[in-house]
PDBQT receptor file of N, H, CA, C and O in Angstrom, charges set to zero:
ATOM      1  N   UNK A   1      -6.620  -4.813  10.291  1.00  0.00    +0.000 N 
ATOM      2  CA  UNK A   1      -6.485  -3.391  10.080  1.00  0.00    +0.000 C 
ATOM      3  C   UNK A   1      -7.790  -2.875   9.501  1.00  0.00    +0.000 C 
ATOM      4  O   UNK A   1      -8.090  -3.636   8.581  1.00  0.00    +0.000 OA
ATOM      5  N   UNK A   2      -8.636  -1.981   9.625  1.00  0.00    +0.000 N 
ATOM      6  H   UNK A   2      -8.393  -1.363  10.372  1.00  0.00    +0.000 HD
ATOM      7  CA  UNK A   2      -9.568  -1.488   9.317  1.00  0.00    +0.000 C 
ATOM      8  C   UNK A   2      -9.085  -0.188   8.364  1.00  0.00    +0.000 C 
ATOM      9  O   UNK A   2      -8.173   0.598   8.111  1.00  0.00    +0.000 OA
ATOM     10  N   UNK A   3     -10.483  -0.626   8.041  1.00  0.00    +0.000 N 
ATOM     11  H   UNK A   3     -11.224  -1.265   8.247  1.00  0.00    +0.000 HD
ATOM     12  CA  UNK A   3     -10.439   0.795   6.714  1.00  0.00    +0.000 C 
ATOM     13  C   UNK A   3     -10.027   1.849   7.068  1.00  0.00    +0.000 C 
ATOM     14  O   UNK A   3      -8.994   2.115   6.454  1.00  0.00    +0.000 OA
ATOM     15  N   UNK A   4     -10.369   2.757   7.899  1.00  0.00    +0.000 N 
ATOM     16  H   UNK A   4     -11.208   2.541   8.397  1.00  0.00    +0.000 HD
ATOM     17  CA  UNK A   4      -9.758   3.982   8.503  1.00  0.00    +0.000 C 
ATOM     18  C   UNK A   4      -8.511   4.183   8.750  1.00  0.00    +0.000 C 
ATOM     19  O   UNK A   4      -8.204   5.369   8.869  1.00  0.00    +0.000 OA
ATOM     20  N   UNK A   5      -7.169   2.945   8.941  1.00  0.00    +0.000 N 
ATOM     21  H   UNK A   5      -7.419   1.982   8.844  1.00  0.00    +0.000 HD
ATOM     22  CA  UNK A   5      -6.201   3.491   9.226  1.00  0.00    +0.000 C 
ATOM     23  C   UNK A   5      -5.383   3.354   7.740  1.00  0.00    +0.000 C 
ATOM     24  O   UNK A   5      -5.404   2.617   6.755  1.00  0.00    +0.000 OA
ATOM     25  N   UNK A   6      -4.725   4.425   8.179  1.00  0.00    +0.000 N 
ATOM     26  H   UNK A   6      -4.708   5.023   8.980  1.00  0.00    +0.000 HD
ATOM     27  CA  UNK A   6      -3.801   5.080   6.709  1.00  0.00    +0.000 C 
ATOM     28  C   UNK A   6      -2.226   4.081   7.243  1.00  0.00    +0.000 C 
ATOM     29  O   UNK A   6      -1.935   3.850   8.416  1.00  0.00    +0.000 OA
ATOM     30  N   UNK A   7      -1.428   3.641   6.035  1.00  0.00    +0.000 N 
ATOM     31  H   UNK A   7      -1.664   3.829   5.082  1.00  0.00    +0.000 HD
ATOM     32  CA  UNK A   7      -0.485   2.946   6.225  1.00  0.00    +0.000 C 
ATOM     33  C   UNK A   7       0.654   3.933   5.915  1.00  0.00    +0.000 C 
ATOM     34  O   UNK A   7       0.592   4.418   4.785  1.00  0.00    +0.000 OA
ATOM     35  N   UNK A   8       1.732   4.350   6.724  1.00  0.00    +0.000 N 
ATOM     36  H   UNK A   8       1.782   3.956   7.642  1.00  0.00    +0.000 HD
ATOM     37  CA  UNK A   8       2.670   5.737   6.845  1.00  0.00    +0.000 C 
ATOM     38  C   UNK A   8       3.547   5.201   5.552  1.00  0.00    +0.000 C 
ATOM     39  O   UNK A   8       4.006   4.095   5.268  1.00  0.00    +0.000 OA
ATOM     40  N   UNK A   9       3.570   6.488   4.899  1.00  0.00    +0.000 N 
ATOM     41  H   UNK A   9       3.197   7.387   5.130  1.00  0.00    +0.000 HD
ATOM     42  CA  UNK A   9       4.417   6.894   3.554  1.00  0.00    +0.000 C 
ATOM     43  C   UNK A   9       5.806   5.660   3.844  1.00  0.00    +0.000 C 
ATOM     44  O   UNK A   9       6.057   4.821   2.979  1.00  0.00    +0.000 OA
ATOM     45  N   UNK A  10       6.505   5.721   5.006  1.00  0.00    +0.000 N 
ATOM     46  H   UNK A  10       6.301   6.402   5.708  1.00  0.00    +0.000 HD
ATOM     47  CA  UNK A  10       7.542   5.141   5.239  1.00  0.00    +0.000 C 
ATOM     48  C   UNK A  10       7.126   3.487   5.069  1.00  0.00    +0.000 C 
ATOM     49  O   UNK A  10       7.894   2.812   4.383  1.00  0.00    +0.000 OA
ATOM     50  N   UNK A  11       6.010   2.860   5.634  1.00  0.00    +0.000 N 
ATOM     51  H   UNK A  11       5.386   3.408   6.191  1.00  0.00    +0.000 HD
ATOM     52  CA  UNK A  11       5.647   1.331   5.256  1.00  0.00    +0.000 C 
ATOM     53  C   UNK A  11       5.132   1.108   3.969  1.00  0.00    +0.000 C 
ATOM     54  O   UNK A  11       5.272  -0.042   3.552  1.00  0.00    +0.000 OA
ATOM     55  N   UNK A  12       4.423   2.131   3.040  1.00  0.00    +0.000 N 
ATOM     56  H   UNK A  12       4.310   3.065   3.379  1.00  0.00    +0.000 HD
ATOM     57  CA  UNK A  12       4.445   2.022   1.944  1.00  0.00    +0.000 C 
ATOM     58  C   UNK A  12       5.727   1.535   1.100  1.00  0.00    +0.000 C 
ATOM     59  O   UNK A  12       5.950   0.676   0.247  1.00  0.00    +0.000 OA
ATOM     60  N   UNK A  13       6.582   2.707   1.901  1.00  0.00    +0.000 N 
ATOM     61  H   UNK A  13       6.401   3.405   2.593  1.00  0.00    +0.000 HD
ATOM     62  CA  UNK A  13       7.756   2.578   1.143  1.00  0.00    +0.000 C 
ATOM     63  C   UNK A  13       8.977   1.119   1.103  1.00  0.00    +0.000 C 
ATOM     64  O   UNK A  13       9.976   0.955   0.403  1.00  0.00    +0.000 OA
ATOM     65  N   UNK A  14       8.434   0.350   2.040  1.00  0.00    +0.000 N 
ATOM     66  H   UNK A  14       7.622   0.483   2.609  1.00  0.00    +0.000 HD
ATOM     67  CA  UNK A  14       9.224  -0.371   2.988  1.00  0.00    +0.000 C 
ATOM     68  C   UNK A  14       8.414  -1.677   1.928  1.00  0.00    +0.000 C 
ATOM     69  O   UNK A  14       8.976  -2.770   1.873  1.00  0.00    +0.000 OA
ATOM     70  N   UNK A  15       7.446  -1.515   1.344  1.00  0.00    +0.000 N 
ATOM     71  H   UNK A  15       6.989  -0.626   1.389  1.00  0.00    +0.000 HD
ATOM     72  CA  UNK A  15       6.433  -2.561   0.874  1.00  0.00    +0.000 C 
ATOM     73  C   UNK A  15       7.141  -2.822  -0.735  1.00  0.00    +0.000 C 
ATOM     74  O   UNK A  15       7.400  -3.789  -1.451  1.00  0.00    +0.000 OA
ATOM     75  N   UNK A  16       7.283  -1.133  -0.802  1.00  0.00    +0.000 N 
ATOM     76  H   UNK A  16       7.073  -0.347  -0.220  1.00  0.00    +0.000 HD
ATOM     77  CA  UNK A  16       7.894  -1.558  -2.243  1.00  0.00    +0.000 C 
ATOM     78  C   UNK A  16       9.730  -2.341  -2.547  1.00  0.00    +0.000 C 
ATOM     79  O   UNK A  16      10.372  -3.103  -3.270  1.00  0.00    +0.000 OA
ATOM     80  N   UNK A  17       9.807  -1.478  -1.430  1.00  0.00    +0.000 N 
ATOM     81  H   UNK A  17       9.286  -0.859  -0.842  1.00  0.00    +0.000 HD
ATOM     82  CA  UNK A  17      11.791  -1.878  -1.247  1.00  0.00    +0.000 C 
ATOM     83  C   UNK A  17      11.521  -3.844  -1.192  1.00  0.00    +0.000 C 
ATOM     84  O   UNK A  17      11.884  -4.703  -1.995  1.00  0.00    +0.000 OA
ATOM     85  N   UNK A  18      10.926  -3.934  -0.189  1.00  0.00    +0.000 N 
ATOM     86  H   UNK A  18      10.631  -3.236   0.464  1.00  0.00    +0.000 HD
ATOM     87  CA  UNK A  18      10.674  -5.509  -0.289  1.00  0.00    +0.000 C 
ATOM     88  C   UNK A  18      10.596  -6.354  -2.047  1.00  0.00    +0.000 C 
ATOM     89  O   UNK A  18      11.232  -7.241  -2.616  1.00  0.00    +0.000 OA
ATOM     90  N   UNK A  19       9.453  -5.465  -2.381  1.00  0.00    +0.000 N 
ATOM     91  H   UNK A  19       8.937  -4.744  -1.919  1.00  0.00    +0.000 HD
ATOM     92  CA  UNK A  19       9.078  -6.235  -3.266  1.00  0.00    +0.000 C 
ATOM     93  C   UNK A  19      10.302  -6.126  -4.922  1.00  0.00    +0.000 C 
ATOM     94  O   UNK A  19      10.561  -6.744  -5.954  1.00  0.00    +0.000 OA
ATOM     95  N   UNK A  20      10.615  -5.115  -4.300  1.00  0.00    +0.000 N 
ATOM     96  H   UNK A  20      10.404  -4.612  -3.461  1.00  0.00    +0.000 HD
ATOM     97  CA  UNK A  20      12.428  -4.755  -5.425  1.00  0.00    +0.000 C 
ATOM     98  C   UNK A  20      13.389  -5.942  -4.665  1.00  0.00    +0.000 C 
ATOM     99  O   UNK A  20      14.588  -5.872  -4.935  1.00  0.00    +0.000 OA
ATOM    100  N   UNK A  21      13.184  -6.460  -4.222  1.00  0.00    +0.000 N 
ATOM    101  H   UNK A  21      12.210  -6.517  -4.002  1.00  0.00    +0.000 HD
ATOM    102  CA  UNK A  21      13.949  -7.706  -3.520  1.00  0.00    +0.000 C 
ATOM    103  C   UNK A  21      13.691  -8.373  -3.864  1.00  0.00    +0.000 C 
ATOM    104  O   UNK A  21      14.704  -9.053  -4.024  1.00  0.00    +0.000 OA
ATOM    105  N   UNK A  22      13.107  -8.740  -4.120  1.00  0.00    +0.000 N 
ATOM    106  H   UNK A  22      12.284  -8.188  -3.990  1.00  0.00    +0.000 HD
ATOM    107  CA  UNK A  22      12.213 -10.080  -5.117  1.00  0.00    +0.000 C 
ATOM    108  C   UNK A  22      11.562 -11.140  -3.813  1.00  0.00    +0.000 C 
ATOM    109  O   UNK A  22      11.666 -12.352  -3.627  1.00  0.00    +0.000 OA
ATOM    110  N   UNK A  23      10.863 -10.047  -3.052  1.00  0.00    +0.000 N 
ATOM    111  H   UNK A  23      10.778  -9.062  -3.203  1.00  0.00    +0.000 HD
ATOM    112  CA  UNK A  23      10.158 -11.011  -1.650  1.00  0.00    +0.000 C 
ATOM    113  C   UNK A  23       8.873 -11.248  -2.372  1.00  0.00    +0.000 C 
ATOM    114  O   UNK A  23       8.538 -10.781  -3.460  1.00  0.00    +0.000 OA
ATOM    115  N   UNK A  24       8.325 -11.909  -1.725  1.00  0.00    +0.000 N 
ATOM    116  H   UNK A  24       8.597 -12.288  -0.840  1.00  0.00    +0.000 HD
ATOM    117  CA  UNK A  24       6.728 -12.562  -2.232  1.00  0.00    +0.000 C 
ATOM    118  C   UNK A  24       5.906 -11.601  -1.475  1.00  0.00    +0.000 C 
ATOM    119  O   UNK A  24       6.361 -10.898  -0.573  1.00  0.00    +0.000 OA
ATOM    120  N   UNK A  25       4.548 -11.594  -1.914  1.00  0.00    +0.000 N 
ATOM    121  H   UNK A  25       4.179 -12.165  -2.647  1.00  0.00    +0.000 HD
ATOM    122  CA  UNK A  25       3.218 -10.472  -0.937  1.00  0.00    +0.000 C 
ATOM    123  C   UNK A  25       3.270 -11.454   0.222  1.00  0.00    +0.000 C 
ATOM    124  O   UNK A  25       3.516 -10.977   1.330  1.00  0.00    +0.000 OA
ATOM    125  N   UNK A  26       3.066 -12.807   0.108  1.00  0.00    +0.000 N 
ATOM    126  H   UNK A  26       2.867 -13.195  -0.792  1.00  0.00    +0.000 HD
ATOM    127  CA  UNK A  26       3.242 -13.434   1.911  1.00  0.00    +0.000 C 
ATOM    128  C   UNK A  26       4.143 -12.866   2.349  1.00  0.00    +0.000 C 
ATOM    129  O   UNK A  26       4.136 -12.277   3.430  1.00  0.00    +0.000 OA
ATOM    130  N   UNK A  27       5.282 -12.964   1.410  1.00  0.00    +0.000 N 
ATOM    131  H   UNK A  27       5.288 -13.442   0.532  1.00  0.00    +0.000 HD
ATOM    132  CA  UNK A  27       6.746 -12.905   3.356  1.00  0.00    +0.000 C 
ATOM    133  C   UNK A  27       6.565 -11.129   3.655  1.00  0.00    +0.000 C 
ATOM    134  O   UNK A  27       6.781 -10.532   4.710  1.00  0.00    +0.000 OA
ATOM    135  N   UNK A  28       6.151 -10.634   2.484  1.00  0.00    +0.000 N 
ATOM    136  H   UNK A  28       5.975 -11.119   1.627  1.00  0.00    +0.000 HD
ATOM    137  CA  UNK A  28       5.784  -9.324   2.680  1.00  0.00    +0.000 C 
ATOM    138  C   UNK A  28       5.042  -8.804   3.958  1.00  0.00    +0.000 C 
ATOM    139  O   UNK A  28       5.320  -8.113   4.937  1.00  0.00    +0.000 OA
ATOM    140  N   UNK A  29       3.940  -9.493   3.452  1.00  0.00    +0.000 N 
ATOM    141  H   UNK A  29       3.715 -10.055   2.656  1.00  0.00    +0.000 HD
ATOM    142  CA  UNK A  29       2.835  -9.522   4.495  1.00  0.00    +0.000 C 
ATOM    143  C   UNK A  29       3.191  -9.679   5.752  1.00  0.00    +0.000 C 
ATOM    144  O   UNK A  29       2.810  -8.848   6.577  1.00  0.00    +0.000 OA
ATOM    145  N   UNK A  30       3.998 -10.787   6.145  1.00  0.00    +0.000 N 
ATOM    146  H   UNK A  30       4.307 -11.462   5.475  1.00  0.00    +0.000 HD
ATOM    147  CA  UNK A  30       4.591 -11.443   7.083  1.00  0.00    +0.000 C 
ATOM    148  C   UNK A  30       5.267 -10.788   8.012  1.00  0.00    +0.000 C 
ATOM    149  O   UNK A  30       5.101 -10.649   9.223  1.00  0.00    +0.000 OA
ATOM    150  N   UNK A  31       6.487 -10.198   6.843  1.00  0.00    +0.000 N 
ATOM    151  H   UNK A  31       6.621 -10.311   5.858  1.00  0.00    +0.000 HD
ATOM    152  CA  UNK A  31       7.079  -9.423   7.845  1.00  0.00    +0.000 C 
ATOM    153  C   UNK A  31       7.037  -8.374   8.214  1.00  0.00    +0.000 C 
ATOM    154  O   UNK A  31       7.963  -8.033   8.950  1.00  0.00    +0.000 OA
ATOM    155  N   UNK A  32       5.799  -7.202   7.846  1.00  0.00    +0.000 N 
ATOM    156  H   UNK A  32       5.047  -7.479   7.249  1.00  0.00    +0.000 HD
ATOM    157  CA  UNK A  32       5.643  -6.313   8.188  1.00  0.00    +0.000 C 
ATOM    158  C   UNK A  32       4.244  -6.391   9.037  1.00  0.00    +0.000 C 
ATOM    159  O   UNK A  32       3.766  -5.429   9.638  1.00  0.00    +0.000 OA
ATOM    160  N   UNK A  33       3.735  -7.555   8.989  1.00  0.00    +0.000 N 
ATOM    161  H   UNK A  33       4.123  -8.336   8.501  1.00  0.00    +0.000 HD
ATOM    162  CA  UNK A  33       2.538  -7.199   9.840  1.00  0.00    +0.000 C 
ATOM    163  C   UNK A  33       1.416  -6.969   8.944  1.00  0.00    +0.000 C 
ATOM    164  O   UNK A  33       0.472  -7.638   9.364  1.00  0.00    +0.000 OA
ATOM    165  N   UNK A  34       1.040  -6.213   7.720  1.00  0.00    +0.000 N 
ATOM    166  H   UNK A  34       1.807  -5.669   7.379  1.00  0.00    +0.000 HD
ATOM    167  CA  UNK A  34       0.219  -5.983   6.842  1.00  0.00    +0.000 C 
ATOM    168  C   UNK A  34      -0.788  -7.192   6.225  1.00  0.00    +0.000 C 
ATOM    169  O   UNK A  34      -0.530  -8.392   6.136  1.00  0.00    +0.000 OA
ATOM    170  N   UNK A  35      -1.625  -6.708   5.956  1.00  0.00    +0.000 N 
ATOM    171  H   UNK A  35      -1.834  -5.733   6.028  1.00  0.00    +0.000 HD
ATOM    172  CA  UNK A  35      -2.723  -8.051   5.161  1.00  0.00    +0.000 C 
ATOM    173  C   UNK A  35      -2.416  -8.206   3.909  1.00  0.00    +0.000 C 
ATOM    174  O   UNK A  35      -2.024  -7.211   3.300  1.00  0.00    +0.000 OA
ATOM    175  N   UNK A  36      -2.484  -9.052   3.451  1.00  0.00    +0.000 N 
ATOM    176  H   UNK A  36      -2.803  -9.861   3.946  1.00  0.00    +0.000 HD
ATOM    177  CA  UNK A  36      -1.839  -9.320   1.737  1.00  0.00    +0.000 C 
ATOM    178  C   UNK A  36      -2.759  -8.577   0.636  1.00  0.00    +0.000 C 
ATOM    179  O   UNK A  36      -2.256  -8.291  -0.451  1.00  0.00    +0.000 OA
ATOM    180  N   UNK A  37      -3.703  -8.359   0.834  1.00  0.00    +0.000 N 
ATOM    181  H   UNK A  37      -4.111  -8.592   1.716  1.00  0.00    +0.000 HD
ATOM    182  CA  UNK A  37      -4.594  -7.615  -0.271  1.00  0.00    +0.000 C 
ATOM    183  C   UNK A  37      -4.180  -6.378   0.222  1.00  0.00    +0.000 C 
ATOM    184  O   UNK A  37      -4.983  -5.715  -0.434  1.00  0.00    +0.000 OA
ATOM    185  N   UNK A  38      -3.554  -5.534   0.867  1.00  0.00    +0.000 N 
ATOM    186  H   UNK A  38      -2.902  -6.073   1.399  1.00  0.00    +0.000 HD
ATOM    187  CA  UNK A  38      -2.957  -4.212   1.224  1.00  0.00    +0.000 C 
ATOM    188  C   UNK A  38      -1.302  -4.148   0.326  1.00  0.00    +0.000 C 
ATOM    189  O   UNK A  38      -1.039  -3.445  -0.650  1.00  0.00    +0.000 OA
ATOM    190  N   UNK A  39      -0.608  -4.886   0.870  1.00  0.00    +0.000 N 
ATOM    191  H   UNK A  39      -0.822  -5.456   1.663  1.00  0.00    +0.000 HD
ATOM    192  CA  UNK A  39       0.432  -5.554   0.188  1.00  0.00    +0.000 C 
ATOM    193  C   UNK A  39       0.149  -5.748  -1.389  1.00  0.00    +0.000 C 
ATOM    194  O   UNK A  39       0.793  -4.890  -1.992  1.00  0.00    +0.000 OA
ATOM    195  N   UNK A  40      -0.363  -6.321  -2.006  1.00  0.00    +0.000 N 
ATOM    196  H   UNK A  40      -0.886  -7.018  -1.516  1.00  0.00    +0.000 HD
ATOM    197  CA  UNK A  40      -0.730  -6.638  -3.413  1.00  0.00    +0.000 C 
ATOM    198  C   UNK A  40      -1.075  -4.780  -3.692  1.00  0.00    +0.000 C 
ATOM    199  O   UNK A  40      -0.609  -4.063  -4.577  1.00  0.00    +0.000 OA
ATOM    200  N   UNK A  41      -1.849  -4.490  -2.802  1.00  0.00    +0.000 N 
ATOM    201  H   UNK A  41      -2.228  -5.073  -2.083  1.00  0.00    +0.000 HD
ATOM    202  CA  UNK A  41      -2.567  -3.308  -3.641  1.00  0.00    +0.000 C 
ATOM    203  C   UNK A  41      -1.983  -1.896  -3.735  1.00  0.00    +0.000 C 
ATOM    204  O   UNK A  41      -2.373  -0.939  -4.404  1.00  0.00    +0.000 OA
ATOM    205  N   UNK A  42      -0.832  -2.020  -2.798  1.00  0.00    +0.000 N 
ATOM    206  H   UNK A  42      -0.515  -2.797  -2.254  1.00  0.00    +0.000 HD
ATOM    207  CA  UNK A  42       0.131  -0.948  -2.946  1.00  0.00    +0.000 C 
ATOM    208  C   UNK A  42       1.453  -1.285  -3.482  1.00  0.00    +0.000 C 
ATOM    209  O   UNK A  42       2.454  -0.596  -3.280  1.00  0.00    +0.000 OA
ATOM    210  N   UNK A  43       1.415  -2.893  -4.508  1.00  0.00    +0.000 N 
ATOM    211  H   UNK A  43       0.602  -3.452  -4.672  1.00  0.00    +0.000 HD
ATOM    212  CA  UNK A  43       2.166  -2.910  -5.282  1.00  0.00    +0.000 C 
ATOM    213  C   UNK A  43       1.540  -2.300  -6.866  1.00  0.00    +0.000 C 
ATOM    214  O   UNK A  43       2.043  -1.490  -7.645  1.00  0.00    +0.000 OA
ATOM    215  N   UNK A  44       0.595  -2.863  -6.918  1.00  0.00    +0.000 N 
ATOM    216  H   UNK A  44       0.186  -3.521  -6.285  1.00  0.00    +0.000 HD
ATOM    217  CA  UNK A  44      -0.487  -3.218  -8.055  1.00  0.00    +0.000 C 
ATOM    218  C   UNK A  44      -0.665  -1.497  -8.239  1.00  0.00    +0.000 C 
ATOM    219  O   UNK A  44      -1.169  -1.327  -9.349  1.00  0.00    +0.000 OA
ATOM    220  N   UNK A  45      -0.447  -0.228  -7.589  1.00  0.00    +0.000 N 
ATOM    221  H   UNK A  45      -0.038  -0.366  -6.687  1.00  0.00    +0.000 HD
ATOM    222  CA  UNK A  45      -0.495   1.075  -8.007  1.00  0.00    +0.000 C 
ATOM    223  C   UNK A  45       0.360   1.650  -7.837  1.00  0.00    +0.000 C 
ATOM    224  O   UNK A  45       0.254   2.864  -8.009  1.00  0.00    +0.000 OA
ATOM    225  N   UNK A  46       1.766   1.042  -7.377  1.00  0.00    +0.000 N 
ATOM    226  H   UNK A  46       1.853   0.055  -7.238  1.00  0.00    +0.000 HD
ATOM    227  CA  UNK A  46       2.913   1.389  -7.844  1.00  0.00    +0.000 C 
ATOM    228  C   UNK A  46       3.262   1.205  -9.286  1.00  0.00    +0.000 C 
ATOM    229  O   UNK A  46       3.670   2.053 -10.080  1.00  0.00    +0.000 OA
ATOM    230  N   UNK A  47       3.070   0.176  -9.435  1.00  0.00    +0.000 N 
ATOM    231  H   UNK A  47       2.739  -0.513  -8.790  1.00  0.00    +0.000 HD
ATOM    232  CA  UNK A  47       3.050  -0.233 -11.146  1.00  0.00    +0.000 C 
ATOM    233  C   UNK A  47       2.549   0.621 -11.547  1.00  0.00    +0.000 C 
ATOM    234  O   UNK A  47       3.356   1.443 -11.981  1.00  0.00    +0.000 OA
ATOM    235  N   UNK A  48       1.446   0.930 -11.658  1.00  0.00    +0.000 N 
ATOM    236  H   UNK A  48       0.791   0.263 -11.306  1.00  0.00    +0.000 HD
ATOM    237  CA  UNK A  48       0.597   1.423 -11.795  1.00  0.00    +0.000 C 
ATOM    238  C   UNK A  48       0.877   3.303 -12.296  1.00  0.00    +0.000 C 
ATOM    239  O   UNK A  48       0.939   3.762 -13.437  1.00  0.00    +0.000 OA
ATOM    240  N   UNK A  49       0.960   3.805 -11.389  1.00  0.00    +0.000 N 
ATOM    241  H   UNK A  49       0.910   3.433 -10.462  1.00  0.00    +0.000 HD
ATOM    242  CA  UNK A  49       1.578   4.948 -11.385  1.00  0.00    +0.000 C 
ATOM    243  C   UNK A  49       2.757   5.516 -11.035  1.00  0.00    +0.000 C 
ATOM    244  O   UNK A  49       3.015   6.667 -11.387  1.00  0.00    +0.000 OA
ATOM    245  N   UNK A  50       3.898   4.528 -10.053  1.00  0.00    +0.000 N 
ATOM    246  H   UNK A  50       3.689   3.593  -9.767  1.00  0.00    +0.000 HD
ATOM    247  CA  UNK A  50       4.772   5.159  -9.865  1.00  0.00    +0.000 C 
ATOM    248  C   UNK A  50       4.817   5.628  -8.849  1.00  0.00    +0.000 C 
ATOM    249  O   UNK A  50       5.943   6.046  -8.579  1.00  0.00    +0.000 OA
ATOM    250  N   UNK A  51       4.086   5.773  -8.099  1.00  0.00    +0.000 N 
ATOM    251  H   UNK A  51       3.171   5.434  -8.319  1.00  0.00    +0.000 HD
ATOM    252  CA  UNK A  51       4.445   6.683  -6.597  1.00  0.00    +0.000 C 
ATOM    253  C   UNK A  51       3.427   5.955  -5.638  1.00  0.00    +0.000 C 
ATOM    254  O   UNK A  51       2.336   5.476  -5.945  1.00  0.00    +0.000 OA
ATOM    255  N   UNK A  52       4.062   5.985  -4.357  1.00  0.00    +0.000 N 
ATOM    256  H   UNK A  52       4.949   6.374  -4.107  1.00  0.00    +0.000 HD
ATOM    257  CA  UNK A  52       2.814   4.797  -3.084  1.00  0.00    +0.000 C 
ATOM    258  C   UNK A  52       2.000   6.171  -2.476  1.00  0.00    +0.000 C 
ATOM    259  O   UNK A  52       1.166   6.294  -1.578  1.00  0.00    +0.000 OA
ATOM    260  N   UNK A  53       2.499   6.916  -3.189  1.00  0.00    +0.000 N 
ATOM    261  H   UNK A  53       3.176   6.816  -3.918  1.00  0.00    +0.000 HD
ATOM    262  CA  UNK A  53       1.435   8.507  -2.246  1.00  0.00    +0.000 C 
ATOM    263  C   UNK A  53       0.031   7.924  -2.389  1.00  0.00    +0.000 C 
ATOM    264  O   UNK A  53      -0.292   7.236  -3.357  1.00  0.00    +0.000 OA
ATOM    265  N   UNK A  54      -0.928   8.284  -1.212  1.00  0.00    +0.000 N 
ATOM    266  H   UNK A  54      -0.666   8.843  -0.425  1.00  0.00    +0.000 HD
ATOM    267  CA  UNK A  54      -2.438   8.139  -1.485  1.00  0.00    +0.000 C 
ATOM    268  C   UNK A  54      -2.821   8.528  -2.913  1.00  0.00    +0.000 C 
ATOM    269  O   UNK A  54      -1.988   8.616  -3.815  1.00  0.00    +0.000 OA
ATOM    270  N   UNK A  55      -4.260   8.777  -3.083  1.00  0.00    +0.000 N 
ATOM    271  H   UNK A  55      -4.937   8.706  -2.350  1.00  0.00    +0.000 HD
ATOM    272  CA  UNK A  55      -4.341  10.109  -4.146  1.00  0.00    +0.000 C 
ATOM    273  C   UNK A  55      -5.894   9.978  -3.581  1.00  0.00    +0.000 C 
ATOM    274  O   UNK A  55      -6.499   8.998  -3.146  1.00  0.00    +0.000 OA
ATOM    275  N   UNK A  56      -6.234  11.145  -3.733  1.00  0.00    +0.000 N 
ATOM    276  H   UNK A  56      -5.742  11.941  -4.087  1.00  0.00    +0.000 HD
ATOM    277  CA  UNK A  56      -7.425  11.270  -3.432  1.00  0.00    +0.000 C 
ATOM    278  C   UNK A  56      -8.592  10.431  -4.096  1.00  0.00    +0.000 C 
ATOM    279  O   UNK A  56      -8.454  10.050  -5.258  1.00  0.00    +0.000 OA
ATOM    280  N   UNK A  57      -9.609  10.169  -3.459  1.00  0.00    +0.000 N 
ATOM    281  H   UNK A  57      -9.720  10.479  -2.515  1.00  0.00    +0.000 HD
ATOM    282  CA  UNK A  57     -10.302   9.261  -3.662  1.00  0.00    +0.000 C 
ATOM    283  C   UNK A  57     -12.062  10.329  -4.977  1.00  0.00    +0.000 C 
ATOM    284  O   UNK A  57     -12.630  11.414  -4.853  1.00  0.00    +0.000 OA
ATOM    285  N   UNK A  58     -12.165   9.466  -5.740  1.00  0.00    +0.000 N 
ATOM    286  H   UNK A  58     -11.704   8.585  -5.841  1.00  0.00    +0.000 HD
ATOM    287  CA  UNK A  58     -12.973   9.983  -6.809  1.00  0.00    +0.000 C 
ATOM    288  C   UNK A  58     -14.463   9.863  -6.011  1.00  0.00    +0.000 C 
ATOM    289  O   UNK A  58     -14.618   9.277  -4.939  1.00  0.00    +0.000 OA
ATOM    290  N   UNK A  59     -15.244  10.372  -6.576  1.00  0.00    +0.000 N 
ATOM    291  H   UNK A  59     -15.118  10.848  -7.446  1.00  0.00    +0.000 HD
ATOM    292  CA  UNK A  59     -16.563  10.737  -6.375  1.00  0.00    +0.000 C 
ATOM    293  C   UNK A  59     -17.228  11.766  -5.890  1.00  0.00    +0.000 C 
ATOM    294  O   UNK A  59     -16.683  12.820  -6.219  1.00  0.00    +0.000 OA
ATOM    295  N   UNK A  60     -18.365  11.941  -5.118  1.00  0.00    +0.000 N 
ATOM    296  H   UNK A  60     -18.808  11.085  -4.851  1.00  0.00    +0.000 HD
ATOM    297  CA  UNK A  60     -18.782  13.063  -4.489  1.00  0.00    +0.000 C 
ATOM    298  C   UNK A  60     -18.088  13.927  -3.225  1.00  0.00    +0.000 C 
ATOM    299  O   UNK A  60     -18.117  13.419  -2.104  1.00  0.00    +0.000 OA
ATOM    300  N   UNK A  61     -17.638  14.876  -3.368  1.00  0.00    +0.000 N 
ATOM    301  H   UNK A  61     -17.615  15.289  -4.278  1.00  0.00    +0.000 HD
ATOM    302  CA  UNK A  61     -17.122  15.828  -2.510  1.00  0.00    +0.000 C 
ATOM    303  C   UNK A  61     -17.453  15.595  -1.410  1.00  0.00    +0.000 C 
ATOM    304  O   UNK A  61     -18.604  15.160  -1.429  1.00  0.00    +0.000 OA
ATOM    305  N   UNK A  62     -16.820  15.682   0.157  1.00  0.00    +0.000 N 
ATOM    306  H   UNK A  62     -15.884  16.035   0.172  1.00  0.00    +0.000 HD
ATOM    307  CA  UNK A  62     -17.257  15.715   1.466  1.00  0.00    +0.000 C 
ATOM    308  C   UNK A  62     -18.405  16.892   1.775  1.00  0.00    +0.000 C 
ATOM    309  O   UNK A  62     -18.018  17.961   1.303  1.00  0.00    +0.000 OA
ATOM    310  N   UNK A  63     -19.382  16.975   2.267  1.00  0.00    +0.000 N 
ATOM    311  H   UNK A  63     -19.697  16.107   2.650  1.00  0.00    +0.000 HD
ATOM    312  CA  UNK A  63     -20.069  18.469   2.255  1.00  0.00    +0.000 C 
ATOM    313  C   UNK A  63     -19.696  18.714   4.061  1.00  0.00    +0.000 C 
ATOM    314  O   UNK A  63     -19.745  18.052   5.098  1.00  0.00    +0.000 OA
ATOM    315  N   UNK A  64     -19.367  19.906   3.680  1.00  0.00    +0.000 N 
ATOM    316  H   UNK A  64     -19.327  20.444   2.838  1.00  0.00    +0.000 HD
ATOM    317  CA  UNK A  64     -18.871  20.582   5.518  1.00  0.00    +0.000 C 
ATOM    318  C   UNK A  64     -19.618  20.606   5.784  1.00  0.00    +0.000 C 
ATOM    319  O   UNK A  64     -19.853  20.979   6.933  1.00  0.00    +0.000 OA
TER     320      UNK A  64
């Protein structure tokens, strides 16, 4: 999966339901198809904050 593609609110969501199951980031990984450092990292900011929404990314503004 490359950087550019966004993972839909619904597989986010599907990442965390797993992991409230008490599945591992492999079978995670596994069974959705996802790479495990994607998996880990949209657990790791659920904790985190609570919600799998993106959030915008910090630094310099896009210039139009």
């Amino acid at each position: 999966m490359g950087r550019s593609q966004e993972l839909s609110e619904f597989k986010r969501g599907t990442v965390i339901g797993c992991h409230l199951c008490n599945k591992s980031i492999r079978e995670i990984s596994l069974l959705l198809n996802i790479p495990r450092s994607t998996v880990s990292g949209i657990i790791t900011k659920w904790k985190q904050l609570g919600a799998t929404a993106t959030q915008p990314r910090s630094g310099r503004p896009h210039k139009k």
